[in-house]
BATIRO-926921 format. One line per 2 residues: number of its first residue (from 1); for each residue x, y, z of C-alpha. Coordinates in nm, 2 decimals. Example, Ala and Ser with C-alpha at 12.3 -4.5 7.8 and 13.67 -1.06 7.14 Angstrom:
1) 1.23,-0.45,0.78; 1.37,-0.11,0.71
# end
This chain:
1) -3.70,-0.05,8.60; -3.67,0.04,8.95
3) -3.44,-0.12,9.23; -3.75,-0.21,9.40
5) -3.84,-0.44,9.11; -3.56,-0.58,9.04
7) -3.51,-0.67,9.40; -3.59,-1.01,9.60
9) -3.89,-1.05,9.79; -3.77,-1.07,10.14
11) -3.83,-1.49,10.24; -4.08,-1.56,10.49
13) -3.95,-1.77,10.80; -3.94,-2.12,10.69
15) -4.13,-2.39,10.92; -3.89,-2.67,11.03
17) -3.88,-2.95,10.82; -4.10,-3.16,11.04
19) -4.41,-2.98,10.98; -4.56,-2.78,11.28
21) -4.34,-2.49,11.44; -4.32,-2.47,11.79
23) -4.02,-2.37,12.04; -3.73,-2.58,12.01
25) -3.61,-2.81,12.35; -3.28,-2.80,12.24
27) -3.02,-2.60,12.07; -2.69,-2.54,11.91
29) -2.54,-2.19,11.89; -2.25,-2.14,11.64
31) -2.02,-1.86,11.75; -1.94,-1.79,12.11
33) -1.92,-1.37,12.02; -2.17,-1.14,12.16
35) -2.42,-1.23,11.91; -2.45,-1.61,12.00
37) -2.36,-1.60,12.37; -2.66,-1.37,12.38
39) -2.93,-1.57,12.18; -2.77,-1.89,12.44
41) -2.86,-1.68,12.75; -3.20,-1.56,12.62
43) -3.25,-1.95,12.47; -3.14,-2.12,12.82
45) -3.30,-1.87,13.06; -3.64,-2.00,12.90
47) -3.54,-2.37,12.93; -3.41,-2.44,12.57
49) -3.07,-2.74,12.61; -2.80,-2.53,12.47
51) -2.47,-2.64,12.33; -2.23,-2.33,12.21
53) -1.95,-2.47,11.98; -1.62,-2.20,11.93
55) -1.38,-2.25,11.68; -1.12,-2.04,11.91
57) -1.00,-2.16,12.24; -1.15,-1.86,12.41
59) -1.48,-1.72,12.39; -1.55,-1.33,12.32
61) -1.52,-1.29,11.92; -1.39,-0.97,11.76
63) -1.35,-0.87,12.17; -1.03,-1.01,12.33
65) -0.86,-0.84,12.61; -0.47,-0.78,12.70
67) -0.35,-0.74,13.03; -0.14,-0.50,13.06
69) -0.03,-0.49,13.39; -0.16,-0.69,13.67
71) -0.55,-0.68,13.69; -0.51,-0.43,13.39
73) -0.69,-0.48,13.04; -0.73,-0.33,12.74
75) -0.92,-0.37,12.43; -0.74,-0.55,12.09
77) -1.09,-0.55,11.97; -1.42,-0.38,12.01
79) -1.43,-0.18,12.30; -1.63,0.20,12.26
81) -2.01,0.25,12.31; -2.26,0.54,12.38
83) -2.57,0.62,12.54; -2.82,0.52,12.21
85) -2.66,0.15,12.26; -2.96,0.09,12.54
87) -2.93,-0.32,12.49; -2.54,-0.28,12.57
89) -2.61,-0.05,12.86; -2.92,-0.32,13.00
91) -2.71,-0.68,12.91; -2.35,-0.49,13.13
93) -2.60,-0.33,13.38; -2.71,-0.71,13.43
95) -2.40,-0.86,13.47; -2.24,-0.61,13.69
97) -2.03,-0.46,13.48; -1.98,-0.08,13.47
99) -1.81,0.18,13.18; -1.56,0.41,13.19
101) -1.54,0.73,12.96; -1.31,0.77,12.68
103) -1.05,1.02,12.77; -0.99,1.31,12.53
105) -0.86,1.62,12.69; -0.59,1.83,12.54
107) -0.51,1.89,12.19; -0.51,1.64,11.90
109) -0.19,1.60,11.65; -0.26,1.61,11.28
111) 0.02,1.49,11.02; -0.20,1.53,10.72
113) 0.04,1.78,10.49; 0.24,1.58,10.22
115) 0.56,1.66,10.36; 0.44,1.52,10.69
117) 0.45,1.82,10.85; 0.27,1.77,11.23
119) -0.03,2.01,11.30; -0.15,2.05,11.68
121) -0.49,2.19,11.75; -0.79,2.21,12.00
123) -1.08,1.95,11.93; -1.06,1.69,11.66
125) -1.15,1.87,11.39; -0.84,1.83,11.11
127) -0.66,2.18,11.00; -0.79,2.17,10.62
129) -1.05,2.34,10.46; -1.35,2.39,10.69
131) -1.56,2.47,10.38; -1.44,2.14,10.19
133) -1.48,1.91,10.49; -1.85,2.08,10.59
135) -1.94,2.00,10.18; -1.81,1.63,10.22
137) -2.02,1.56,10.55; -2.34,1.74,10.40
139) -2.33,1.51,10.13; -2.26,1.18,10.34
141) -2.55,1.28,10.58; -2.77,1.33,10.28
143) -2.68,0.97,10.12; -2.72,0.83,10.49
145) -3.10,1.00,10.51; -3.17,0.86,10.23
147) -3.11,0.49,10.28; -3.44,0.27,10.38
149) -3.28,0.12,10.70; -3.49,-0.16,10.77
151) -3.45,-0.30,10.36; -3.15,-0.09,10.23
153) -3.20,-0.28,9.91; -3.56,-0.09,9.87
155) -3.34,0.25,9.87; -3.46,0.46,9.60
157) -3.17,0.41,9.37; -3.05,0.18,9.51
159) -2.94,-0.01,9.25; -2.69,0.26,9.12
161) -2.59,0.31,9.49; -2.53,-0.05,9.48
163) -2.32,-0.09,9.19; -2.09,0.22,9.28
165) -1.79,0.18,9.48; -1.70,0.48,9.77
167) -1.43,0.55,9.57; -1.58,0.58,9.26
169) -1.84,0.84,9.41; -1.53,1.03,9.58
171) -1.42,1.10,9.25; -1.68,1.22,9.11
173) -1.83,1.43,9.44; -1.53,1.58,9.60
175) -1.35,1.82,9.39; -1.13,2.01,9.69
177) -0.82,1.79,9.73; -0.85,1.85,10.07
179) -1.20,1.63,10.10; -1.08,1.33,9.87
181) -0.79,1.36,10.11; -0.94,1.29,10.42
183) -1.24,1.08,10.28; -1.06,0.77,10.32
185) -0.88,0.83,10.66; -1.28,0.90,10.73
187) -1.43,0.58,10.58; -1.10,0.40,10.75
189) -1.16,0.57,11.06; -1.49,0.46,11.08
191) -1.58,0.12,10.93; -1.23,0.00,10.84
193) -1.31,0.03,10.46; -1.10,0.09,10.21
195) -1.30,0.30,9.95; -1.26,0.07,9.60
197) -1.38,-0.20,9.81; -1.74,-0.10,9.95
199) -2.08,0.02,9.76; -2.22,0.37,9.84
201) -2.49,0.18,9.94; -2.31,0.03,10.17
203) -2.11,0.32,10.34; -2.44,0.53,10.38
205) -2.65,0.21,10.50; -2.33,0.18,10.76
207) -2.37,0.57,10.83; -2.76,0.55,10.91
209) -2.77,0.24,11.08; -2.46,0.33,11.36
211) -2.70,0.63,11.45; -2.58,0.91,11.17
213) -2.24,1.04,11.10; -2.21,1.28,11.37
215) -2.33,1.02,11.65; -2.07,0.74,11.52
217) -1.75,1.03,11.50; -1.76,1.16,11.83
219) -1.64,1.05,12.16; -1.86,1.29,12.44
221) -2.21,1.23,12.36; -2.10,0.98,12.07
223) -2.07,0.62,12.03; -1.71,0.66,12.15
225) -1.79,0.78,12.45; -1.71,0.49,12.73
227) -1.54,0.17,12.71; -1.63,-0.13,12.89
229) -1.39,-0.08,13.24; -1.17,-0.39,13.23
231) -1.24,-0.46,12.87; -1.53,-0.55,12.65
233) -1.42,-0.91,12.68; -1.55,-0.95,13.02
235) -1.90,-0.90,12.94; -1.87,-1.24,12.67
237) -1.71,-1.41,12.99; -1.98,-1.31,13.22
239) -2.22,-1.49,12.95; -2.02,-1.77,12.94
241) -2.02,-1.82,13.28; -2.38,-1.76,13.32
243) -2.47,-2.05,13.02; -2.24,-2.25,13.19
245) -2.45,-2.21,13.55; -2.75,-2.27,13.40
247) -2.60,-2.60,13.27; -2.54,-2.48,12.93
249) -2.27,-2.64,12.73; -1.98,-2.44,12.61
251) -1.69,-2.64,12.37; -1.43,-2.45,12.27
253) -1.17,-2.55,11.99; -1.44,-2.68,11.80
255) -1.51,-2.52,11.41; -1.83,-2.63,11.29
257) -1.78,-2.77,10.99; -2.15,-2.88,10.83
259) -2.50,-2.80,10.95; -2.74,-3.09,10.87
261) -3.14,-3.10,10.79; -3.35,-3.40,10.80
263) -3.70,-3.40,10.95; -3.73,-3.18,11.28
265) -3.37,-3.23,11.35; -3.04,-3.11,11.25
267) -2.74,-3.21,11.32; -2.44,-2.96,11.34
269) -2.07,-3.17,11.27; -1.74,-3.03,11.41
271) -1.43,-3.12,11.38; -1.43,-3.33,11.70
273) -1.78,-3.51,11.69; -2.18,-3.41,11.61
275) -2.46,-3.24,11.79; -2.78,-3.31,11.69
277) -3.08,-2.99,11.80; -3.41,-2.89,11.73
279) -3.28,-2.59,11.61; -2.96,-2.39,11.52
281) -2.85,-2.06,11.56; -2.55,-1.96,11.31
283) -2.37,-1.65,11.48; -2.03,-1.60,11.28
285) -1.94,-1.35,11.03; -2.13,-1.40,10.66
287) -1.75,-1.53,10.52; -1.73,-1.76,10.79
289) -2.10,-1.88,10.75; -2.04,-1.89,10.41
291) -1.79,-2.19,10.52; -2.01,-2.44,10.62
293) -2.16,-2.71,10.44; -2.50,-2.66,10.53
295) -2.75,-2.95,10.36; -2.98,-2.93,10.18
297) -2.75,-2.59,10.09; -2.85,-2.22,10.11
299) -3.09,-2.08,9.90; -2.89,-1.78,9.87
301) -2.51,-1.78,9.99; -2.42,-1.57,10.32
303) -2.12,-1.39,10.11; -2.06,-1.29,9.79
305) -1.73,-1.26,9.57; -1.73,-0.88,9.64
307) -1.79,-0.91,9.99; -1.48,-0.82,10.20
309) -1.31,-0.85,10.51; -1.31,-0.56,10.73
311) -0.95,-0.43,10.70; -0.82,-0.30,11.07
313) -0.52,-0.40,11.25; -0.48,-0.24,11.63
315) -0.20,-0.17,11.79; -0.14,-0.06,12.15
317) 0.19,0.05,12.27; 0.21,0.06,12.67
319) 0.42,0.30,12.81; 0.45,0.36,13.25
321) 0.24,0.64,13.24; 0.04,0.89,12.99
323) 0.30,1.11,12.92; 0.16,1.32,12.64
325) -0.12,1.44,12.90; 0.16,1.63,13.06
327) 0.19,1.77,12.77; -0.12,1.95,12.72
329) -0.24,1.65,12.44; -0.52,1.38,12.43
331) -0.33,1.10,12.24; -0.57,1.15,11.95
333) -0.42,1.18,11.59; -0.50,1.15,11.22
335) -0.24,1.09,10.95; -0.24,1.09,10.58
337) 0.00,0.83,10.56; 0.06,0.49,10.77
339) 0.08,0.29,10.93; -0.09,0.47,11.25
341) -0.39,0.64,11.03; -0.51,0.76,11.40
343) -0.41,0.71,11.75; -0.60,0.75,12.04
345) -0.52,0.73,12.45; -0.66,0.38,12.59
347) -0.52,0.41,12.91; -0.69,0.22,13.17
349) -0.94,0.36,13.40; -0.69,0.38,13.72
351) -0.44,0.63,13.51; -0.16,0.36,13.42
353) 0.03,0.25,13.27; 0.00,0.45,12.98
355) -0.15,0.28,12.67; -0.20,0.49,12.30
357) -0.38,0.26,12.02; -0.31,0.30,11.73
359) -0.54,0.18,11.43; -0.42,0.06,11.10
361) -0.73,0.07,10.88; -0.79,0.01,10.50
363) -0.54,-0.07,10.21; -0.31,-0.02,10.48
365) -0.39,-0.27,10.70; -0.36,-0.52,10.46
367) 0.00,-0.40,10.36; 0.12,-0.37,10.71
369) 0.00,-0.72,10.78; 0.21,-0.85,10.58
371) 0.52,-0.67,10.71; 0.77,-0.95,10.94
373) 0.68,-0.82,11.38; 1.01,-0.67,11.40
375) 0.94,-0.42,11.09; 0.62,-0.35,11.22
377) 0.72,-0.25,11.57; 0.95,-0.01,11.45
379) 0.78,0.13,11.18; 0.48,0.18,11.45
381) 0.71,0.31,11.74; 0.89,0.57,11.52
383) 0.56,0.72,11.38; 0.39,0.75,11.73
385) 0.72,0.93,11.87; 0.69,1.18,11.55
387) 0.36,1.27,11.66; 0.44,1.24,12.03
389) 0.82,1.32,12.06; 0.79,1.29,12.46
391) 0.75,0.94,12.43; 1.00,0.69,12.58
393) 1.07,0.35,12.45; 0.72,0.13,12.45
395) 0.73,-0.14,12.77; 0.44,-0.32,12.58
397) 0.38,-0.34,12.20; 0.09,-0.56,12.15
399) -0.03,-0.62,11.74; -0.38,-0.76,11.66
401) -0.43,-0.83,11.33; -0.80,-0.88,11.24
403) -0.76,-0.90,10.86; -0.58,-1.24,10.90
405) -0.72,-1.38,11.19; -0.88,-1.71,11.10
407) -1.25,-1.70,11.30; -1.32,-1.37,11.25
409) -1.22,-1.30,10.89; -1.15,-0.93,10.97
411) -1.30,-0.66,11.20; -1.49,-0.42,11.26
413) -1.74,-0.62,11.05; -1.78,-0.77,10.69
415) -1.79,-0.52,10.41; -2.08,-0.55,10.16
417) -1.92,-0.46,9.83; -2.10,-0.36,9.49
419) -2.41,-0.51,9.41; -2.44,-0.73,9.78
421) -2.72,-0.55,9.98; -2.92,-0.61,9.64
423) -2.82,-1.02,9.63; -2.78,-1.07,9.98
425) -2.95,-0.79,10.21; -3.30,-0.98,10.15
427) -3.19,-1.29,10.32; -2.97,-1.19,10.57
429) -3.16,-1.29,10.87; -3.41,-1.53,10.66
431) -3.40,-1.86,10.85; -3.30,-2.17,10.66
433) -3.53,-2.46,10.77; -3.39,-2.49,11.14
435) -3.14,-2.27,11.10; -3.13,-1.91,11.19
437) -2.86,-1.62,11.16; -2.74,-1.38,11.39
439) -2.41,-1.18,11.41; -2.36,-0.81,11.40
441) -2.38,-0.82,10.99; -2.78,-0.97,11.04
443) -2.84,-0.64,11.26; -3.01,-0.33,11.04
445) -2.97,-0.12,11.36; -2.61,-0.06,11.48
447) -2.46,-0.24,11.21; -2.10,-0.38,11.24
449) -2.09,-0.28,11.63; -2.11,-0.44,11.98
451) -2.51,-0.29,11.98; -2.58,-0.51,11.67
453) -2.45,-0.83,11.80; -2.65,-0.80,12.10
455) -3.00,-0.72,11.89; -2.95,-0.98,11.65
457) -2.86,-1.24,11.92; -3.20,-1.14,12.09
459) -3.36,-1.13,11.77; -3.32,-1.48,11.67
461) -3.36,-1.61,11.96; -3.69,-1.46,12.01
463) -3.78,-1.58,11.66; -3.68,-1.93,11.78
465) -3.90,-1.87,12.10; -4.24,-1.78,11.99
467) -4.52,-2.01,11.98
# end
């Protein structure tokens, strides 16, 4: 039988409980990220009552900011985008907010031998077997064309993409040592994955949907290209602030806890009071969703057992100034062992101080996580000055650890392990009565980044809007 068959039938849009659908006149938005400050602006500006409820006591999601010296940020969270992310580009254009490009000149540092041997080179390419890695991204970009983006779940075979993990097909595709080596500081690098934990399906889908392998790896003409100058967190603030102008409602502190059905109304409970809405716009994470009581409950859950957390923990050390650019080198690195699995030069716009990130990704994270601060700063710090030996002692050491961090249940985004895209990818942005879903994991274009949660906060919102 094929996976088509033995898939769901994607659900129609359920009319509200109260019979005849029309726009709602008020609204709660779960989730003050990109995803539901969005669908708030877009429900406001056309004269919707909107209440946002946050479970943090900021607003901004898997962005935060860290000043690093006065009037100075940085990203701890998302923070690149490129020229194919046109609704990122149109919301900062419209609230004044402008990019700056992602420095990478000079030479990259490799420490990918098993004696840890550092490699420098031109370019970002790693210093193992050209032939090996140009087999390994033939066959990813093969499995990525392959995958029916709008329905991955309608993939031909997809059911045995499904039910394979990344590792599993690593093994059995990759015979150079030199490709299974780097596949997962790859998968790591870019959707914070470790291998045994995500379906083929899933890591292609991820591939195809972020705009193909080569657009998602690369910084000039990639989606790595700029960051957001002053941080990525200012453009959620800007939202905020324009909700909050347009007499919007913003509580922060505030985990939902149930969302309610009864009639034409529901009524979302917190942990502080209730809010009743026409409608309700669910904008967390699918573990998080997963979380509330929603009554009558979901047809179909928003995560599964398999499903996991994105695993990435960032680090940025601040030093006074850039000092590897004197020496001839971008700041970028990859490394076979942790915890830095790559680095990469976040200094801020104006030149200083001097700021490398670093990005703990995969099984890794989860085992440096655990480590006690002190152990982690030093473990950190004494890696970075192996690959950088010019470097003086850090004046900043900042550690955000996604993988533990309550409201966001890990980062870049939720990882769909075997057999979810077949259980859950049907339903993902299926409304639930009142209730509809939004969040960079409901987005089949630009999964799992800042594009996503911007076209799947428009999306339900527009769903919510027409007549």
């Amino acid at each position: 039988m094929s996976a088509a068959a033995l898939a769901p039938t994607p659900r129609e849009p359920q009319e509200p409980y109260g019979g005849a659908r029309r726009p709602p006149r008020t609204a709660v938005v779960v989730g003050a990220g990109l995803a539901g400050l969005t669908a708030a602006v877009e429900l406001a500006d056309r004269g919707v009552r909107v209440t946002v409820l946050e479970a943090r006591e900021r607003v901004g999601g898997r962005t935060l900011g860290i000043e690093v010296a006065p009037g100075r940020w940085i990203d701890a969270g998302a923070a690149y985008l490129g020229d194919r992310h046109t609704e990122l580009h149109a919301l900062l254009a419209a609230c004044d907010l402008k990019t700056a490009p992602t420095t990478m000149l000079g030479a990259s540092r490799f420490a990918l031998a098993a004696d840890g041997a550092r490699a420098t080179a031109d370019g970002r390419f790693p210093p193992l077997n050209a032939v090996a890695l140009g087999d390994l991204f033939e066959l990813l970009d093969e499995l990525a064309s392959s995958v029916r983006l709008d329905a991955p779940w309608l993939t031909p075979n997809a059911e045995e993409l499904d039910a394979t993990t990344a590792a599993e097909w690593a093994e059995r595709n990759l015979p150079h040592p030199d490709a299974r080596l780097f596949f997962p500081l790859f998968l790591g690098e870019m959707m914070a994955a470790d291998p045994a934990k995500v379906s083929v399906l899933h890591m292609a889908f991820y591939l195809r949907s972020g705009g193909g392998l080569r657009f998602l790896n690369a910084f000039e003409g990639g989606a790595q290209q700029d960051r957001v100058a002053g941080g990525a967190h200012r453009l959620c603030e800007r939202l905020a602030r324009r909700l909050l102008d347009g007499g919007g409602v913003l509580r922060t502190g505030e985990p939902v806890l149930a969302v309610e059905q009864s009639g034409s109304e529901a009524t979302v409970r917190t942990s502080e009071g209730s809010y009743r809405a026409d409608a309700v716009v669910v904008a967390v994470p699918p573990l998080l969703a997963d979380a509330i009581g929603f009554r009558p409950g979901l047809p179909v859950p928003r995560a599964a057992s398999r499903t996991e957390r994105g695993c990435a923990v960032k680090l940025n050390l601040v030093f006074p100034e850039p000092v590897w650019r004197e020496h001839g080198l971008s700041g970028w690195s990859v490394n076979a062992a942790g915890p830095l699995l790559s680095t990469v030069d976040d200094t801020p716009p104006e030149g200083s101080p001097g700021v490398l990130t670093g990005f703990v990704t995969g099984a890794e994270a989860h085992r440096f996580a655990a480590l006690p601060p002190a152990e982690q700063r030093a473990a950190a710090v004494a890696q970075a000055r192996r690959l950088f030996p010019m470097l003086p002692e850090p004046v900043g050491f900042h550690v955000t650890d996604w993988v533990n961090e309550p409201w966001s249940r890990g980062c870049y985004a939720a990882l769909f392990g075997p057999g979810d895209w077949s259980a859950l990818g049907p339903t993902l942005t299926a409304p639930h009565g009142l209730v509809h879903f939004a969040g960079t994991e409901t987005s089949t274009e630009f999964f799992g980044l800042l594009e996503g949660a911007i076209r799947s906060g428009r999306r339900a919102a527009a769903a919510l809007l027409a007549p």
